[in-house]
C-alpha positions as CSV (number, residue, x, y, z in Angstrom):
1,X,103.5,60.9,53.5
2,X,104.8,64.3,53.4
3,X,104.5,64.9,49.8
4,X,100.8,64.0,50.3
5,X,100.3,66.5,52.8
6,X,102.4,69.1,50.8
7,X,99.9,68.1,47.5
8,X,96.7,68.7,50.3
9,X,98.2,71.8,51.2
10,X,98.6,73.0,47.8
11,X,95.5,71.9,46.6
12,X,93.4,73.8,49.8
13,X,95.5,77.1,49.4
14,X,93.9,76.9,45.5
15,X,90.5,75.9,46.4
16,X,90.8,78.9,48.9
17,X,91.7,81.5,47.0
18,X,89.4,80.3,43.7
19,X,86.5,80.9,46.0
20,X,87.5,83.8,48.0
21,X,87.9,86.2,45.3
22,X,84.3,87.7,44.9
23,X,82.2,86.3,47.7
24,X,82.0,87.4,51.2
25,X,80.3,84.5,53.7
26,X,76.8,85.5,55.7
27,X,73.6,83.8,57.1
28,X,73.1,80.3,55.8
29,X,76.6,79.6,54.1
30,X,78.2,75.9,54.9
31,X,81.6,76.2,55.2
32,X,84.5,73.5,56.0
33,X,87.4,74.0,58.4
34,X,90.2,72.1,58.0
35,X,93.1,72.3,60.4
36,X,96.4,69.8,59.2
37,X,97.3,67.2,61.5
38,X,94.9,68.5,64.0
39,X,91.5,66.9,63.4
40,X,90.3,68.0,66.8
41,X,89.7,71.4,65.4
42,X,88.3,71.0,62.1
43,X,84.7,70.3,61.4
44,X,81.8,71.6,59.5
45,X,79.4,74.7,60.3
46,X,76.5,76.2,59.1
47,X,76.6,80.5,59.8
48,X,73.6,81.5,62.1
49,X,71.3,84.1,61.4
50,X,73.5,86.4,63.7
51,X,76.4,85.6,61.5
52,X,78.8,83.9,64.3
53,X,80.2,80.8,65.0
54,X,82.1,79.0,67.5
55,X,85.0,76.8,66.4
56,X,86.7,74.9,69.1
57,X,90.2,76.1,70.3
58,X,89.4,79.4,69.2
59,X,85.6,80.6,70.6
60,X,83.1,83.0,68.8
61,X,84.3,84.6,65.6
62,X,81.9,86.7,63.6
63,X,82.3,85.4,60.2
64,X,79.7,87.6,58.2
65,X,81.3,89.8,55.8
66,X,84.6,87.9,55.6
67,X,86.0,86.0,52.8
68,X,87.0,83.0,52.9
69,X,90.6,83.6,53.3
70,X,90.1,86.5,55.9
71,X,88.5,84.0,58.1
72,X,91.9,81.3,57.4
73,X,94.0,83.8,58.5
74,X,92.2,85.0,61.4
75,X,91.5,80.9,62.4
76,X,95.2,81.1,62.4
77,X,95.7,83.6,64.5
78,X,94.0,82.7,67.0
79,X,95.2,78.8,67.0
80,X,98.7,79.8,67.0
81,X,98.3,80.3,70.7
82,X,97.7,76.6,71.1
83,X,99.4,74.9,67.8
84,X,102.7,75.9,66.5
85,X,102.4,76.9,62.8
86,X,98.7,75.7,62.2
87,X,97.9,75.7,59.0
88,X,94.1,76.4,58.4
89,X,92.3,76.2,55.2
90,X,88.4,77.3,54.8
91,X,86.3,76.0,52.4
92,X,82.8,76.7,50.7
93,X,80.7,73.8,51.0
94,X,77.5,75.2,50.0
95,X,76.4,79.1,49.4
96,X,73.7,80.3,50.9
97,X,70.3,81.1,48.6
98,X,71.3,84.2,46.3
99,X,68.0,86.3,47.8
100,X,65.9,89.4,47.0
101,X,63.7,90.6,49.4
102,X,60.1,92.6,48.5
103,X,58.0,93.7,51.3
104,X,55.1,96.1,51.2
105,X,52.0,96.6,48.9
106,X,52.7,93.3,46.9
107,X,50.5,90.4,46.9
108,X,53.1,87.7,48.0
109,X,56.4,89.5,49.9
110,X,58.6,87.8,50.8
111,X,62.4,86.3,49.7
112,X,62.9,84.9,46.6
113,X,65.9,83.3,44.7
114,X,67.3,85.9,42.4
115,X,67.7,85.1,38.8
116,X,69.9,86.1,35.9
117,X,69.2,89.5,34.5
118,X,66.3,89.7,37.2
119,X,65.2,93.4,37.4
120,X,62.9,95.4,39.7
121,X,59.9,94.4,37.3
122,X,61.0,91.0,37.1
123,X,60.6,91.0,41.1
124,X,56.9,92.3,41.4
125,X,56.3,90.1,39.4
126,X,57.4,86.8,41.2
127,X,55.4,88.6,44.0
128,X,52.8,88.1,41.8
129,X,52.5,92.0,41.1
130,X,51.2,94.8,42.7
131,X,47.8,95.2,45.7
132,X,47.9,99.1,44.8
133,X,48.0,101.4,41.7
134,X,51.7,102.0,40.8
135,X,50.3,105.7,41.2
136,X,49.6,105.4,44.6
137,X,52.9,103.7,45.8
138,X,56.2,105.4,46.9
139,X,58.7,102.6,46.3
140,X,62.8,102.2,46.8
141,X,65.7,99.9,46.3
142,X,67.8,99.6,49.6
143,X,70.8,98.2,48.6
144,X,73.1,97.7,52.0
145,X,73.3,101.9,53.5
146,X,71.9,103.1,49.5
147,X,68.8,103.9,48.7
148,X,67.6,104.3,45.2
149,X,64.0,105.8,44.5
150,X,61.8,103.8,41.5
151,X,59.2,105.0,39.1
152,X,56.9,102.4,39.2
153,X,54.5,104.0,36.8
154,X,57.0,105.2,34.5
155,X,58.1,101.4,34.5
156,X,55.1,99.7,34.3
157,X,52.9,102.0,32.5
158,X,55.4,104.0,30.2
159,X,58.0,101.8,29.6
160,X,60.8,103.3,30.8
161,X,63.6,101.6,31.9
162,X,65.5,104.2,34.0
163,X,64.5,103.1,37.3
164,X,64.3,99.3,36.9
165,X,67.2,98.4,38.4
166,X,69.1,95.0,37.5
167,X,68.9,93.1,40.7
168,X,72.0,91.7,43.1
169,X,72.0,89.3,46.0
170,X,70.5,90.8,49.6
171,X,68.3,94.0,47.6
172,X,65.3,94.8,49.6
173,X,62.1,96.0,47.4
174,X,60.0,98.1,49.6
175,X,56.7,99.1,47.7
176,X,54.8,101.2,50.5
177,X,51.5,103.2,49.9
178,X,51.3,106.5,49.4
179,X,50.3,108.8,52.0
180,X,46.9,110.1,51.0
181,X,43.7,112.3,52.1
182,X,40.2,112.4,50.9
183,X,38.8,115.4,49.3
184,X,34.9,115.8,48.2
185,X,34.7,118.4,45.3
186,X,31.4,119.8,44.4
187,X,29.4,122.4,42.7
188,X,30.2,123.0,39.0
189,X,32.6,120.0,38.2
190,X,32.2,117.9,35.9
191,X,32.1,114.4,38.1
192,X,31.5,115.8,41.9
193,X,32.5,113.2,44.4
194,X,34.7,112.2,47.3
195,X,37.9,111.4,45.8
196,X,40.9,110.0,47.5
197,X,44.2,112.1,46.9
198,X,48.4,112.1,47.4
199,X,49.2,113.9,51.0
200,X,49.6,117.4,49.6
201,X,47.7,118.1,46.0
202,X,46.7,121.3,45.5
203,X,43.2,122.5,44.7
204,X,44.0,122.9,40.8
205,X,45.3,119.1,40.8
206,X,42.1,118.0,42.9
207,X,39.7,120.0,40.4
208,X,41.6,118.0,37.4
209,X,40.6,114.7,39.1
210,X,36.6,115.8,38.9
211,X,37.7,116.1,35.2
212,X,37.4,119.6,35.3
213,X,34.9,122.6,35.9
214,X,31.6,123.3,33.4
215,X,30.7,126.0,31.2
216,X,28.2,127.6,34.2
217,X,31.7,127.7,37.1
218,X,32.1,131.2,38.6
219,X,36.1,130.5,38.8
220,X,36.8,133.8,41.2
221,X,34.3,132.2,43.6
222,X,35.7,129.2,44.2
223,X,36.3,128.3,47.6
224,X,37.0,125.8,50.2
225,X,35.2,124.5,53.1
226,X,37.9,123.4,55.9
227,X,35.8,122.3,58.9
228,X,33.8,124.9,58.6
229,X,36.7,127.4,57.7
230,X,36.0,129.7,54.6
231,X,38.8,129.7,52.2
232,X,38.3,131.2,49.2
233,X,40.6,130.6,45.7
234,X,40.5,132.9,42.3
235,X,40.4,128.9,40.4
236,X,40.6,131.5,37.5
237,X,43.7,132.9,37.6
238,X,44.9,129.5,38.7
239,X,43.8,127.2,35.6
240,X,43.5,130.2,33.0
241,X,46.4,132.7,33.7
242,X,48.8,130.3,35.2
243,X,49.0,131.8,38.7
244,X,49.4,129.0,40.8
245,X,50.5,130.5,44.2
246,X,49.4,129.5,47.1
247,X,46.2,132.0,47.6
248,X,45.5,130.7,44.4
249,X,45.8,127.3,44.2
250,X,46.2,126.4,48.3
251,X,47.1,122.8,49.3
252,X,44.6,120.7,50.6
253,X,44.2,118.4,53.4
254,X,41.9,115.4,55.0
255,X,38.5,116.1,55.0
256,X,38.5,119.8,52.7
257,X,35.7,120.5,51.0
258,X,35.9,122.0,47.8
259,X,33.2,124.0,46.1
260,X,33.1,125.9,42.6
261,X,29.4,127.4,42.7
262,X,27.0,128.3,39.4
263,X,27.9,131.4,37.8
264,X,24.7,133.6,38.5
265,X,26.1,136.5,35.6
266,X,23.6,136.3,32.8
267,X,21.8,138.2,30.3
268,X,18.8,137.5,28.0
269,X,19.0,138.2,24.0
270,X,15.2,137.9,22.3
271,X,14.4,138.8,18.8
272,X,16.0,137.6,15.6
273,X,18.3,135.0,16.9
274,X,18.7,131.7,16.5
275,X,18.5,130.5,20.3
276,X,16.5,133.8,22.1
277,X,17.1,132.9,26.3
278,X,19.4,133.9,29.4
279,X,23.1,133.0,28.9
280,X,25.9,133.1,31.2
281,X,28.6,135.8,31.0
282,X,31.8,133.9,31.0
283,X,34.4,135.2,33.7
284,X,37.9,136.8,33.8
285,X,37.7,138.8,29.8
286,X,35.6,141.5,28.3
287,X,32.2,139.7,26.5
288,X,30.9,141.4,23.8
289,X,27.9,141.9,21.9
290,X,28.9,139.8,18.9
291,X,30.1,137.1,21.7
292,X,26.4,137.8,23.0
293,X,24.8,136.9,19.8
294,X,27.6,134.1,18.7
295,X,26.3,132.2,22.2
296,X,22.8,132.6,20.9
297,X,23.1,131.0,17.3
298,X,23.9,133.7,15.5
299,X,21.0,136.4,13.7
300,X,18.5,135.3,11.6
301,X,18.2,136.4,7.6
302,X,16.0,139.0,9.0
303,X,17.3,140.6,11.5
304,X,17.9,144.7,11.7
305,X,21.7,145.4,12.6
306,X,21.7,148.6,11.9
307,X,20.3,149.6,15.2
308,X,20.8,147.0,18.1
309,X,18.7,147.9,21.3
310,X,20.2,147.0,25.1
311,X,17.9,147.7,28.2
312,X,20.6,148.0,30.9
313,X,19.7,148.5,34.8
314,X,21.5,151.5,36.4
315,X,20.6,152.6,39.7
316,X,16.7,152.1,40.1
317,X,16.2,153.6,36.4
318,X,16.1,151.1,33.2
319,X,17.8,152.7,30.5
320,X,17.8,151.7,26.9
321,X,21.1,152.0,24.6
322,X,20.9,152.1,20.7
323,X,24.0,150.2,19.2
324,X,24.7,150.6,15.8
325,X,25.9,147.0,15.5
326,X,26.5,147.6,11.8
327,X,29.2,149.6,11.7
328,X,31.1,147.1,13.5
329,X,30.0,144.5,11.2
330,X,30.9,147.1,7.8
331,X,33.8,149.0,9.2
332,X,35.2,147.2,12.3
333,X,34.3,150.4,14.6
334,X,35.1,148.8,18.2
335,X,32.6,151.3,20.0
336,X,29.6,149.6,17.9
337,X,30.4,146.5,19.9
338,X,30.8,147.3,23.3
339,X,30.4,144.8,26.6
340,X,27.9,143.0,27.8
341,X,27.0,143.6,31.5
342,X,25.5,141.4,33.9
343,X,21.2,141.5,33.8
344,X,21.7,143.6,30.0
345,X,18.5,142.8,27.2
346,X,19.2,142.4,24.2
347,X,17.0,142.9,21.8
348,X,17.7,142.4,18.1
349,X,14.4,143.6,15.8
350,X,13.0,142.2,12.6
351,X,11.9,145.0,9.5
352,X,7.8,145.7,9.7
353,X,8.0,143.6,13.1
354,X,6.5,144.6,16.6
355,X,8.6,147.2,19.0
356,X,10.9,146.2,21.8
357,X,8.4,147.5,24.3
358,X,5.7,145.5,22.7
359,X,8.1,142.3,22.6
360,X,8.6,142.5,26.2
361,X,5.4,143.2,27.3
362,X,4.2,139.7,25.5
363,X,7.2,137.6,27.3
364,X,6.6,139.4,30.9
365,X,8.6,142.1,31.6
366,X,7.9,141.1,35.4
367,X,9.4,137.7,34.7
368,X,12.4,138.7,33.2
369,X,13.4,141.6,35.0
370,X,13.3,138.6,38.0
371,X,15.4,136.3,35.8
372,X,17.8,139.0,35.9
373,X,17.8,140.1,39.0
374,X,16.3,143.4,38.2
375,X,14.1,142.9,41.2
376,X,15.7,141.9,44.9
């Protein structure tokens, strides 16, 4: 009889330490206490969700986080007040579920069995993916007191593989949405709208969601409207010169109003070009003559360039200025193409044609002088 108990003793001290080496007992583990010659203190117990268990002679032991042969020797311990030499062997009966836990913006959160390999893509999807766009989620991995931030759409848009963690046993998933404001953006955009943004986007970012300004924006007018607050932007030397401080490109917040109004610069071009009408002066860089004529379709076969006529507005007196817009054409003379300025004529004249003062009489002088601003 004692060589049996010395081969049971043998054989638990090796079942012991084969299953103590790498696993640490929490909520749901079965484990089996055996106590030699002293079945009054041996038994079988499941661990409760607060991880402790009560084992008679010895009370309330906290058995989560323990191995298997910490909690022999500590059942030891404490028995050796009542038993002399007890000898105490703990067993694994049956592990508890290996678990990873997703909560947040997924359509089924919840615990789920990890598998082999499993990674944080492989999760979402047993969650059965995503309720918002991986854009508008902030999502971690909480691994006991470490917390590791995930790219969810540079994993499930771009491919990459940096932040999807391989999976172990107890990870929690949070997937949480982004904090966010709505915006409306309006005037010269190319799709005005309410749009719903990230918690602190900037006016230039907002603008890029509208898919941009048009052709007709006045860029240094740009301004938003916060509850009825007046803050204006120069969305010019934002987008174009790459200033993007905060006077000119200010962060927005819940309920802003952005507005980029109509550039009201323009000049009219008549004569011999291709598209005669009232243009827009582009902002923030010197427009010339030849741009003038480039935006209208180019000159005609017979247009004169020798001597290109601008009416110009200064002070309450119209004045009219002779380019010779051939010699920047011939000889690249810069002061034979000088700037346009806002409400200029420009009139290009065809040979054995009708004068500029006739010309403008027939399209209304009255009418375009208003088109131009001439008159207030």
């Amino acid at each position: 009889m004692r060589a049996f108990w010395g081969l049971l003793t043998a054989l638990m001290v090796v079942m012991v330490y084969a299953q103590s080496a790498d696993y640490t007992l929490d909520t749901s583990d079965v484990i089996t206490v055996v106590v030699l010659r002293h079945e009054q203190f041996s038994g079988e117990y499941t661990v409760p969700p607060d991880g402790s268990v009560v084992f008679p002679g010895v009370g309330s032991v906290q058995v989560r986080g323990l191995t298997l042969q910490q909690l022999s020797e500590l059942l030891r311990e404490r028995l050796a007040s009542r038993l002399r030499n007890p000898e105490v062997f703990v067993s694994l009966k049956q592990a508890r579920p290996q678990l990873v836990f997703v909560e947040g913006q997924l359509n089924r959160p919840g615990a789920y069995p990890i598998q082999p390999r499993w990674r944080v893509a492989d999760a979402i999807a047993a969650a059965e993916g995503l309720k918002a766009l991986p854009e508008r989620t902030v999502a971690t991995l909480i691994r006991g007191e470490q917390t590791l931030s995930i790219d969810l759409p540079a994993i499930l848009h771009r491919g990459d593989q940096r932040t999807n963690y391989l999976l172990q046993p107890g990870d929690l998933l949070s997937v949480q949405q982004k904090p966010a404001i709505r915006v409306a953006i309006l005037g010269e955009v190319k799709r005005p709208g309410n749009y719903d943004l990230d918690a602190g986007v900037r006016a230039l970012q907002a603008i890029a969601q509208a898919e941009g300004v048009t052709e007709s924006a006045a860029l240094k007018r740009a301004f938003i409207d916060r509850q009825g607050v007046i803050i204006p932007f120069d969305l010019y030397r934002a987008s174009v010169q790459g200033d993007t401080s905060e006077s000119n490109n200010p962060a927005l917040q819940d309920g802003d109003v952005i507005v980029v109004p109509q550039n009201l610069q323009r000049y009219a071009i008549v004569g011999q070009v291709a598209q005669p009408g009232y243009y827009s002066i582009p902002e923030g860089k010197p427009f010339l003559l030849s741009d003038a004529i480039a935006q209208a379709g180019g000159m005609t076969p017979r247009a004169i360039t020798s001597s290109v006529t601008v009416l110009r507005l200064e002070g309450d007196s119209l004045k009219r200025l002779r380019v010779p817009y051939q010699q920047f054409l011939k000889r690249g003379k810069l002061e034979a193409n000088p700037p346009v300025q806002e409400g200029d004529v420009i009139y290009l004249s065809e040979v054995n044609r009708l004068e500029l003062g006739q010309i403008l009489t027939a399209v209304s002088i009255l009418n375009l002088a208003d088109r131009l601003g001439w008159v207030r």
